[in-house]
mmCIF file as gemmi writes it, N, C-alpha and C atoms, coordinates in Angstrom:
data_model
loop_
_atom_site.group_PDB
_atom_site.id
_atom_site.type_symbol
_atom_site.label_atom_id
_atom_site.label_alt_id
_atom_site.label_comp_id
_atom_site.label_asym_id
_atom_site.label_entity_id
_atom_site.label_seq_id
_atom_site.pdbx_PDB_ins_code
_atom_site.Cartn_x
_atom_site.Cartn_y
_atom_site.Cartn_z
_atom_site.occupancy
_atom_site.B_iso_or_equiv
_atom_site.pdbx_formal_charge
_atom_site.auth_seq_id
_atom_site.auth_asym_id
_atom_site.pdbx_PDB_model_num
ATOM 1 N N . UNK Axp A 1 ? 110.341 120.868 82.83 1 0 ? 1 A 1
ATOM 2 C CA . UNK Axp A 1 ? 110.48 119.439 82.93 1 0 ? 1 A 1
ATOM 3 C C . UNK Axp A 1 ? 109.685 118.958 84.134 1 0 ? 1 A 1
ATOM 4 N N . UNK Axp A 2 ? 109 117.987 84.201 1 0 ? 2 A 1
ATOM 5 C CA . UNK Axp A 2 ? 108.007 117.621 85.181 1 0 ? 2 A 1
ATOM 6 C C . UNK Axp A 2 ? 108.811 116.145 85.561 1 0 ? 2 A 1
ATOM 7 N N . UNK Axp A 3 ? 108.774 116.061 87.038 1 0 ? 3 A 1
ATOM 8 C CA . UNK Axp A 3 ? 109.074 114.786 87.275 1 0 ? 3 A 1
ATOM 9 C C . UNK Axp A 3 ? 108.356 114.044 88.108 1 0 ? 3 A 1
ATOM 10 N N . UNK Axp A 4 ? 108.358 113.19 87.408 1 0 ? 4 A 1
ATOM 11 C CA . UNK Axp A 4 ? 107.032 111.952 88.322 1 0 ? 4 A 1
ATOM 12 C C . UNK Axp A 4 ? 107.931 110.931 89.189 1 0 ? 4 A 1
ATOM 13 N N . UNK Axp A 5 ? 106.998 111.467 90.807 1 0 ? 5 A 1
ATOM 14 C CA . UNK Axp A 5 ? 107.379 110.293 91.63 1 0 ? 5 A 1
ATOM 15 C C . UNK Axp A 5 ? 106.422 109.301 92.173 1 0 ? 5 A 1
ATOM 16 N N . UNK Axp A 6 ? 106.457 108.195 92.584 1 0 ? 6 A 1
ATOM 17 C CA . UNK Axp A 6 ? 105.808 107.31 92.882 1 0 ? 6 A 1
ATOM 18 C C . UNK Axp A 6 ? 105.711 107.575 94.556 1 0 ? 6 A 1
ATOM 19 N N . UNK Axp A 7 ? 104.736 107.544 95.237 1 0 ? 7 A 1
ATOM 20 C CA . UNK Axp A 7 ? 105.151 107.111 96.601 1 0 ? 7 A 1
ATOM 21 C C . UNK Axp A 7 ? 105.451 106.165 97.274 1 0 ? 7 A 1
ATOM 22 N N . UNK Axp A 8 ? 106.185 105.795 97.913 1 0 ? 8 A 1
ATOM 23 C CA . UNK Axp A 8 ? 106.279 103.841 98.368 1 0 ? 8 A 1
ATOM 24 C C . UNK Axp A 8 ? 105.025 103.661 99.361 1 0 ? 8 A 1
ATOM 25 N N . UNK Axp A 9 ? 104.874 102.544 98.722 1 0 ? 9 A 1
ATOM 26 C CA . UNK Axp A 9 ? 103.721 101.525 99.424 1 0 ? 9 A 1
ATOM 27 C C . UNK Axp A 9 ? 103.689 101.999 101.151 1 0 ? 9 A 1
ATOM 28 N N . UNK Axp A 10 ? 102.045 102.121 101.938 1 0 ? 10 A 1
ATOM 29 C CA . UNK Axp A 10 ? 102.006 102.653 102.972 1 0 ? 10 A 1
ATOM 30 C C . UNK Axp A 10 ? 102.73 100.977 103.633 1 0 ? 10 A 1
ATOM 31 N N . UNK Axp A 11 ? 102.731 101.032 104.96 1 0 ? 11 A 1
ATOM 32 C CA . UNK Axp A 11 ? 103.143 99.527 106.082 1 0 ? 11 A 1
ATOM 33 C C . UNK Axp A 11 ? 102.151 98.65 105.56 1 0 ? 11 A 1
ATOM 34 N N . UNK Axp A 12 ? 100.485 99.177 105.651 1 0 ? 12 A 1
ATOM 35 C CA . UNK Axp A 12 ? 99.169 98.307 105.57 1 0 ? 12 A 1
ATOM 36 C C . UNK Axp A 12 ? 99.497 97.69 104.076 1 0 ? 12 A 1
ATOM 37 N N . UNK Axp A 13 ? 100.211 98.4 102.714 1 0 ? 13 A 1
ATOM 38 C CA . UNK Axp A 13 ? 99.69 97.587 101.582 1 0 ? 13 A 1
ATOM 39 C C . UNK Axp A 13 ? 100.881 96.479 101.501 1 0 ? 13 A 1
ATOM 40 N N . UNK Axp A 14 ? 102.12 97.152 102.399 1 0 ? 14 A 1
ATOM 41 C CA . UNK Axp A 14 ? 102.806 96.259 101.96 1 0 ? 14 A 1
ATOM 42 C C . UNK Axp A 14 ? 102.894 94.823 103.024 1 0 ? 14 A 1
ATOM 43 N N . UNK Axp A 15 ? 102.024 95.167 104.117 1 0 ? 15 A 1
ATOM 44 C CA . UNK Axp A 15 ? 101.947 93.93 104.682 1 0 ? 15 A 1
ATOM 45 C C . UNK Axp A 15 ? 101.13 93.176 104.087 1 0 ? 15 A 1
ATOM 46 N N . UNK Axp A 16 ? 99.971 93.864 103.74 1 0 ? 16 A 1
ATOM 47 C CA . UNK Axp A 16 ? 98.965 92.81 102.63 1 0 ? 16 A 1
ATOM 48 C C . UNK Axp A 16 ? 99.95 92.377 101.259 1 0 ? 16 A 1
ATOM 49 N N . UNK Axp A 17 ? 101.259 92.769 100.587 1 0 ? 17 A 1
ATOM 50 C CA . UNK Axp A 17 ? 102.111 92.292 99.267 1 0 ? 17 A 1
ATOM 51 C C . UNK Axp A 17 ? 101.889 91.141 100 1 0 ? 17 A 1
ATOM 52 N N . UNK Axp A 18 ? 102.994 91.025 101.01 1 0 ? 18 A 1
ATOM 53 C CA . UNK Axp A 18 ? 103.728 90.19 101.834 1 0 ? 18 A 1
ATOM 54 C C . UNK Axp A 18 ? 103.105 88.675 101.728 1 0 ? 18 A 1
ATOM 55 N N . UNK Axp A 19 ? 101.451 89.126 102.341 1 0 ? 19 A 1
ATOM 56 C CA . UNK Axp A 19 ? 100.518 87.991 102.447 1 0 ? 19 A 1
ATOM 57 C C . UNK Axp A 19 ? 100.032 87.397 101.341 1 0 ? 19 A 1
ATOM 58 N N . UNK Axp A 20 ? 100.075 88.226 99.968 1 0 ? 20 A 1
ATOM 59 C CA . UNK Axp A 20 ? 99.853 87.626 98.903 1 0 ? 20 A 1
ATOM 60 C C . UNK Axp A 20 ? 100.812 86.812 98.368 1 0 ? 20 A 1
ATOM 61 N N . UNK Axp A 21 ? 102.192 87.572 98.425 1 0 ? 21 A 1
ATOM 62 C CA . UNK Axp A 21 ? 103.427 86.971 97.851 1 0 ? 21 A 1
ATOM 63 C C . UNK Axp A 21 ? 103.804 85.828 98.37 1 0 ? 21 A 1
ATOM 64 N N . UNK Axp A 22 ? 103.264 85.416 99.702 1 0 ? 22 A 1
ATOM 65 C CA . UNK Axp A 22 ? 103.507 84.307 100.485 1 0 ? 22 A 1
ATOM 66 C C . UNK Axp A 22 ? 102.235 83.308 99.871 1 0 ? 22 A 1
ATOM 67 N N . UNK Axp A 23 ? 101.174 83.424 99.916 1 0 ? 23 A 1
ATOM 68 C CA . UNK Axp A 23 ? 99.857 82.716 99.64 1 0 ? 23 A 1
ATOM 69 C C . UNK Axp A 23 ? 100.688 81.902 97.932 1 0 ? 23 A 1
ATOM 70 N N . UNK Axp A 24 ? 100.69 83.005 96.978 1 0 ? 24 A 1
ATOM 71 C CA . UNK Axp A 24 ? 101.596 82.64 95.968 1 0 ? 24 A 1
ATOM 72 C C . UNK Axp A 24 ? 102.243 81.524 95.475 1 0 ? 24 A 1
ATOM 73 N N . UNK Axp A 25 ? 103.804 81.676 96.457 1 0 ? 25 A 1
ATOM 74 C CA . UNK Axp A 25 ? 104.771 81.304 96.469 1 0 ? 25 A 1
ATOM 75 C C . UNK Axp A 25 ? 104.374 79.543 96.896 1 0 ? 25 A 1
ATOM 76 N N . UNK Axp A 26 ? 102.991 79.772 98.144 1 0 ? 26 A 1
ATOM 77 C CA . UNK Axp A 26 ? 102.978 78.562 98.411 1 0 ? 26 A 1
ATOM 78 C C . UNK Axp A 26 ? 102.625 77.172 97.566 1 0 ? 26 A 1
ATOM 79 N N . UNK Axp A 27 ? 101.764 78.295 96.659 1 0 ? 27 A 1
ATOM 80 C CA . UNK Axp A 27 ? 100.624 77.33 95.589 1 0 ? 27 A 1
ATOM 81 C C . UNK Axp A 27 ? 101.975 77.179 94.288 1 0 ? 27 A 1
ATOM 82 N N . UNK Axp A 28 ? 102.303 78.255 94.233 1 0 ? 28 A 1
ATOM 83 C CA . UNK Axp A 28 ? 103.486 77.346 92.88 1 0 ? 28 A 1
ATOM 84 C C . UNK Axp A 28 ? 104.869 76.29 92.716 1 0 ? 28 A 1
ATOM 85 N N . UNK Axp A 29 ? 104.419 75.631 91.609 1 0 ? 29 A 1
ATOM 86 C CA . UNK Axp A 29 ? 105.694 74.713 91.601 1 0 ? 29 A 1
ATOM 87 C C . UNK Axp A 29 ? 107.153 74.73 90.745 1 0 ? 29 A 1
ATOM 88 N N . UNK Axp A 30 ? 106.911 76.548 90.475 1 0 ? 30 A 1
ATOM 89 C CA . UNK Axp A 30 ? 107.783 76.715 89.704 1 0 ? 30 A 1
ATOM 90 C C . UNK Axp A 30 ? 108.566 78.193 89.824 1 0 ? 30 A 1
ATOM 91 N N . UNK Axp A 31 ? 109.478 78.595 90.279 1 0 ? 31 A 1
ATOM 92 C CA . UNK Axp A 31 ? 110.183 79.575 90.633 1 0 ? 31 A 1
ATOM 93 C C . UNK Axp A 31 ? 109.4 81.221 90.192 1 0 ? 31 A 1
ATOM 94 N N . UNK Axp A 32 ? 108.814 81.868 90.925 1 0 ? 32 A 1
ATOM 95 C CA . UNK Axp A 32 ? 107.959 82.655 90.878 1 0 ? 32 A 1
ATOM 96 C C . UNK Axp A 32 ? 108.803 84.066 90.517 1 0 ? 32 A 1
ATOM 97 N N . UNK Axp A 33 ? 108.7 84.614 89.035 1 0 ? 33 A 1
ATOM 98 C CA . UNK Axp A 33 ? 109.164 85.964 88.788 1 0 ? 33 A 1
ATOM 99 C C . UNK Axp A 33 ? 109.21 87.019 89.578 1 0 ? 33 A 1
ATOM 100 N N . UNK Axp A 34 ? 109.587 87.956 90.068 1 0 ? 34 A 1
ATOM 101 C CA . UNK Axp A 34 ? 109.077 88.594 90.657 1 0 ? 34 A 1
ATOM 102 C C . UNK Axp A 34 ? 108.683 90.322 90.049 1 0 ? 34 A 1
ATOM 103 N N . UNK Axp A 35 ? 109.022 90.321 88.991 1 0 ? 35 A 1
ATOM 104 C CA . UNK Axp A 35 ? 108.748 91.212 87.842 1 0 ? 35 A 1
ATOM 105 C C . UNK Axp A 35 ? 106.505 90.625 87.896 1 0 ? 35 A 1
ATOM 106 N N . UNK Axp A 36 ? 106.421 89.65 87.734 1 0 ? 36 A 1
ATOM 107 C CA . UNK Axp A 36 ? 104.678 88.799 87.693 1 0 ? 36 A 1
ATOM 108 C C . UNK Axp A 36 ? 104.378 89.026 89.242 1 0 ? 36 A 1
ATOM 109 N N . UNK Axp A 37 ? 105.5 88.173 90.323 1 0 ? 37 A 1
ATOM 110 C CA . UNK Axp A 37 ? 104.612 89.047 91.5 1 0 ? 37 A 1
ATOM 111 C C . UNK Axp A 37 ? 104.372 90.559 91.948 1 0 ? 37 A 1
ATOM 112 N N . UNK Axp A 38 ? 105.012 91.104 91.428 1 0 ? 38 A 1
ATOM 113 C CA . UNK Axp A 38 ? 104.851 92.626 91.283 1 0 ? 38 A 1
ATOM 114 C C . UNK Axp A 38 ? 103.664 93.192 90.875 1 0 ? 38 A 1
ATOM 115 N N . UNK Axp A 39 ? 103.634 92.522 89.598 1 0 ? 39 A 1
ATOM 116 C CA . UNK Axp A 39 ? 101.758 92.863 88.972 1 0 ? 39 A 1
ATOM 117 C C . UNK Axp A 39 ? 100.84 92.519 89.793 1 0 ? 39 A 1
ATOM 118 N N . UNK Axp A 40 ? 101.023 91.204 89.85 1 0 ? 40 A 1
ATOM 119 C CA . UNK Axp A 40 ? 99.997 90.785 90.914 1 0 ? 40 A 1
ATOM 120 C C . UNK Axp A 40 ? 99.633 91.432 92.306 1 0 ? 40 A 1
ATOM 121 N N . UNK Axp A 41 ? 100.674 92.038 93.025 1 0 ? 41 A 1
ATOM 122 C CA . UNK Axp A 41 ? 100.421 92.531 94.336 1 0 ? 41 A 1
ATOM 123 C C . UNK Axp A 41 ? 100.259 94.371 93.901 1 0 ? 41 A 1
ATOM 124 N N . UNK Axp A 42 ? 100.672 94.815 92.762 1 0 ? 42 A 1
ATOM 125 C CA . UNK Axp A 42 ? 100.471 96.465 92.216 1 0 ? 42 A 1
ATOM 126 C C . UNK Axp A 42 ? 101.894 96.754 93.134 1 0 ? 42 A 1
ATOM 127 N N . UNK Axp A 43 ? 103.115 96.403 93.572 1 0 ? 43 A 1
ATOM 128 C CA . UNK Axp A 43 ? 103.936 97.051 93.569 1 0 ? 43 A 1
ATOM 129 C C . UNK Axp A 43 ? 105.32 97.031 92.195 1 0 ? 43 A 1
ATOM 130 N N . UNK Axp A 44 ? 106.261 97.633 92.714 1 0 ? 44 A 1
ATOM 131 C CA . UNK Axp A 44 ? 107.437 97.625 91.596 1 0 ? 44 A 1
ATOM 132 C C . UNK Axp A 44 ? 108.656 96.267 92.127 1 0 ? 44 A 1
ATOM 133 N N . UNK Axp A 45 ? 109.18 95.666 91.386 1 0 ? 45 A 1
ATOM 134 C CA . UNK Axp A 45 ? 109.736 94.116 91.18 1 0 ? 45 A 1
ATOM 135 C C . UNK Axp A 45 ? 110.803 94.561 92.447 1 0 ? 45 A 1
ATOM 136 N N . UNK Axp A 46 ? 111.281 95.522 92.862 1 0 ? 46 A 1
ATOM 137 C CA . UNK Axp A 46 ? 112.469 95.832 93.784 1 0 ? 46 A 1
ATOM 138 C C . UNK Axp A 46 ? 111.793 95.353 95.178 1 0 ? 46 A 1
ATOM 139 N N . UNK Axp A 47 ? 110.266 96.013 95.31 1 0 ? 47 A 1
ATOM 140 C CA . UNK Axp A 47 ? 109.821 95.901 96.759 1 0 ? 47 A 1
ATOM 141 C C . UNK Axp A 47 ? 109.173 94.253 96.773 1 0 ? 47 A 1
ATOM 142 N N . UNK Axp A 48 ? 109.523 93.71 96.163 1 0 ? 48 A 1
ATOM 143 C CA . UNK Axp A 48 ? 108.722 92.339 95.904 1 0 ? 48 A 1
ATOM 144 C C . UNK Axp A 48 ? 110.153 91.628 96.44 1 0 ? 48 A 1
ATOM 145 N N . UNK Axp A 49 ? 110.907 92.174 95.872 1 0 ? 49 A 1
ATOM 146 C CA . UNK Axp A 49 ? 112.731 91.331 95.936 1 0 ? 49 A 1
ATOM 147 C C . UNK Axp A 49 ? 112.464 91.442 98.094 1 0 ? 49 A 1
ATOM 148 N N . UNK Axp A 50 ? 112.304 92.621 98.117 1 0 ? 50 A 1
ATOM 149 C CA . UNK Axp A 50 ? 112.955 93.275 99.538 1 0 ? 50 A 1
ATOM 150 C C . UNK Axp A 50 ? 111.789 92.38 100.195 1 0 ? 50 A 1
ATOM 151 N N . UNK Axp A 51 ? 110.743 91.773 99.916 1 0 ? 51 A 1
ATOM 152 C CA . UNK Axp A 51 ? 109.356 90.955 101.096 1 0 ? 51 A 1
ATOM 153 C C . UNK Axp A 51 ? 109.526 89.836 101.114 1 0 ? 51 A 1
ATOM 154 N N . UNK Axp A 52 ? 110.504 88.989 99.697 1 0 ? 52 A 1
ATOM 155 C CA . UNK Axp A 52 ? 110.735 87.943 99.919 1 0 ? 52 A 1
ATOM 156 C C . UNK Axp A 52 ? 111.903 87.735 100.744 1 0 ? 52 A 1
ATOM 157 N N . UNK Axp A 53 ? 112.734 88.658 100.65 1 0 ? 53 A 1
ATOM 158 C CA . UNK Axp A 53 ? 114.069 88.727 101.529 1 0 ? 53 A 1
ATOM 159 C C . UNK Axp A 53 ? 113.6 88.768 102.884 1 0 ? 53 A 1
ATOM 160 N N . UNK Axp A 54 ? 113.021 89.149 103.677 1 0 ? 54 A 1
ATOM 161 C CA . UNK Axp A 54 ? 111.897 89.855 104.568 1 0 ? 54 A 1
ATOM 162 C C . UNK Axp A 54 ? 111.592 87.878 104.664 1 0 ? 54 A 1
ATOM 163 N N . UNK Axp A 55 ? 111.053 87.956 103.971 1 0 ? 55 A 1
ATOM 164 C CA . UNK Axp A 55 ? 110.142 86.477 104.57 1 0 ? 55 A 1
ATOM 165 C C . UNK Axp A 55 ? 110.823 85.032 104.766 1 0 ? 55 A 1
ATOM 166 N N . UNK Axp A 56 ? 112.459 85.08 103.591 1 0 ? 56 A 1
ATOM 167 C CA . UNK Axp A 56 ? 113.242 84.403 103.839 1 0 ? 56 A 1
ATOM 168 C C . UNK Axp A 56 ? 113.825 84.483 105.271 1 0 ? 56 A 1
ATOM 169 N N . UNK Axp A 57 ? 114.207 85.741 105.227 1 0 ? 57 A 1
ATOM 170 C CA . UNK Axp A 57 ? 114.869 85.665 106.864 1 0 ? 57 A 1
ATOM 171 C C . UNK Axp A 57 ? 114.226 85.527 108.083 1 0 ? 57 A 1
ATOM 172 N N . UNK Axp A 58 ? 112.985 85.744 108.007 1 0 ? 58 A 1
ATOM 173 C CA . UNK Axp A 58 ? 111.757 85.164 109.173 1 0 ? 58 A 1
ATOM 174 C C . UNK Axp A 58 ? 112.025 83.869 109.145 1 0 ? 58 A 1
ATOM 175 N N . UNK Axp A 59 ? 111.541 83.098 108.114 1 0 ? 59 A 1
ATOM 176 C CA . UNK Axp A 59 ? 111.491 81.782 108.346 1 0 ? 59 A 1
ATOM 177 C C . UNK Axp A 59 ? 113.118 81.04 108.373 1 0 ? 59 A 1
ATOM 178 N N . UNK Axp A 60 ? 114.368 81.652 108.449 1 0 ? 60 A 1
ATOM 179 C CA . UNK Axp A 60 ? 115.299 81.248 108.714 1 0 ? 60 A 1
ATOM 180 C C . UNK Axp A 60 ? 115.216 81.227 110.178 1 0 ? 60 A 1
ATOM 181 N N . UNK Axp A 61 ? 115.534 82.494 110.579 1 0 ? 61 A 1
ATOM 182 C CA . UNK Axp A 61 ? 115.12 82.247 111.813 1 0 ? 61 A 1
ATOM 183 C C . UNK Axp A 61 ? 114.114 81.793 113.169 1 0 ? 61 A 1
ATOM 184 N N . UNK Axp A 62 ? 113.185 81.788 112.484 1 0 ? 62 A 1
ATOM 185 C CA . UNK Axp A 62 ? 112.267 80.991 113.178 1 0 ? 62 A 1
ATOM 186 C C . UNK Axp A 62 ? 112.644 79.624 112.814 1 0 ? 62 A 1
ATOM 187 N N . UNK Axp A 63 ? 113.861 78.993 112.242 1 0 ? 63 A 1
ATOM 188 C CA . UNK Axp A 63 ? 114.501 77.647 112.053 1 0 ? 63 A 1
ATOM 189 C C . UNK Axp A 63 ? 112.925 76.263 111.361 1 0 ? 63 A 1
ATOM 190 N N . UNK Axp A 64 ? 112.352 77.132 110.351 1 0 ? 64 A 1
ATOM 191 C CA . UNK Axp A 64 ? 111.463 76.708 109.746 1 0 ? 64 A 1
ATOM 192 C C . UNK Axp A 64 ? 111.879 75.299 109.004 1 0 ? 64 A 1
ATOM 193 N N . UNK Axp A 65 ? 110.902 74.12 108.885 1 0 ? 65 A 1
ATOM 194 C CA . UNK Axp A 65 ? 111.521 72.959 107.717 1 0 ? 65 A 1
ATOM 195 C C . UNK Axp A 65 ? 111.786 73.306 106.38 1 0 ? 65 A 1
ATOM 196 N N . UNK Axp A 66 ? 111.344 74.846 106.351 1 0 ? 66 A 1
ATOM 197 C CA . UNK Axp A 66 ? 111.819 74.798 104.39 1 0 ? 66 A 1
ATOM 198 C C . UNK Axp A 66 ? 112.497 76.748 104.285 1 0 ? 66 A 1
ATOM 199 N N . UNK Axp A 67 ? 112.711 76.476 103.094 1 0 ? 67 A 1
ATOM 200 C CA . UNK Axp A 67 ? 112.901 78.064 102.961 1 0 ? 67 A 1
ATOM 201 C C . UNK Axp A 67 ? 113.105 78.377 101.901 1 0 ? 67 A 1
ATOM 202 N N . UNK Axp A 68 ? 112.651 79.663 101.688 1 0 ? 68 A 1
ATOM 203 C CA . UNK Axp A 68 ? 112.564 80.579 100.35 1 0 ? 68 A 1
ATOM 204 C C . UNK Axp A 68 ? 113.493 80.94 99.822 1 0 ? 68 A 1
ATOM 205 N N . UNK Axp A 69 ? 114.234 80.958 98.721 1 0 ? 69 A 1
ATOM 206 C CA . UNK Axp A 69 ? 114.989 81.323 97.918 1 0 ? 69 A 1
ATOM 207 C C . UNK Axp A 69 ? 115.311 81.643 96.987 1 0 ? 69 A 1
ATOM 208 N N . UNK Axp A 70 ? 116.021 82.461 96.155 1 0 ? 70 A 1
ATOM 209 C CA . UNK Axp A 70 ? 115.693 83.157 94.961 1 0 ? 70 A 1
ATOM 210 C C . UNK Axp A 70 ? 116.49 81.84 94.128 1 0 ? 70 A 1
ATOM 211 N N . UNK Axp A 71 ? 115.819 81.196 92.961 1 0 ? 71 A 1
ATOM 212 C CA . UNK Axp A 71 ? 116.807 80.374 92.248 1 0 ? 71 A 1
ATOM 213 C C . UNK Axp A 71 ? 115.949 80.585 90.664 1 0 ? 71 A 1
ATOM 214 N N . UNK Axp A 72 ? 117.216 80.695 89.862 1 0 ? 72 A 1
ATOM 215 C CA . UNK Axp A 72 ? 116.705 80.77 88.524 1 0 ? 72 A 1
ATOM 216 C C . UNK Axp A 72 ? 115.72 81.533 87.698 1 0 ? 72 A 1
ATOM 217 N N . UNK Axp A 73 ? 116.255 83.07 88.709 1 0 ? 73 A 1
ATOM 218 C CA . UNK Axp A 73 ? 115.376 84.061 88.129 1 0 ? 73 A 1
ATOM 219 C C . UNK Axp A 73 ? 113.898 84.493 88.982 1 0 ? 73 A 1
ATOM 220 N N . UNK Axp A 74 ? 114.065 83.602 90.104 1 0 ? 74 A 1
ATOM 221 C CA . UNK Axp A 74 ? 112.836 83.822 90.745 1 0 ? 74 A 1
ATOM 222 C C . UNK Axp A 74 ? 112.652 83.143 92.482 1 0 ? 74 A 1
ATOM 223 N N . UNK Axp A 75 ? 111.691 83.932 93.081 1 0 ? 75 A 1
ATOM 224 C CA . UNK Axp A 75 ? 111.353 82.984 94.273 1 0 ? 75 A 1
ATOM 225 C C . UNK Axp A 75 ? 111.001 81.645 94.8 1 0 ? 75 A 1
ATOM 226 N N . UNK Axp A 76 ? 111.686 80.707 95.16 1 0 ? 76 A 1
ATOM 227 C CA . UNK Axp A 76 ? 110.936 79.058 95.502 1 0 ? 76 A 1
ATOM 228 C C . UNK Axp A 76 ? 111.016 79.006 96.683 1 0 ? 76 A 1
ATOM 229 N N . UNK Axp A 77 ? 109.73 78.348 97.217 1 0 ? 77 A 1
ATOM 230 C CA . UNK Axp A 77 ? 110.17 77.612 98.473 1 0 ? 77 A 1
ATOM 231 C C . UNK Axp A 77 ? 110.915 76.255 98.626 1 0 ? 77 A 1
């Protein structure tokens, strides 16, 4: 039986997800899948969940005017 593992994303690709998933998020007006941002950045929909979580809580705390949130299946700002 052969089992296939994936390796997780090095720091460098997933800081570049990060910057895409953000670039993204900014341009759409409609709650962003994250199963589609996944494709788009080549990772799996879990580490996409964990950058927006990641980027929500930055900009919470940096007490930003808006913020990211998962609603209706997907990411909005």
């Amino acid at each position: 039986m052969s089992v296939v593992t994936t390796n997780p994303p090095s720091d460098g690709a997933l800081a570049e997800a990060r910057k895409a998933i953000e670039a993204v998020l900014m341009v759409t007006d409609t709650p962003a899948d994250p199963r589609l941002l996944a494709q788009l950045v080549e990772v799996a929909p879990e580490v996409v969940d964990g950058l927006c979580e990641q980027l929500a809580a930055v900009y919470d705390a940096d007490d930003r005017g808006f913020e990211l949130v998962r609603v209706a299946g997907g990411w909005r700002f």
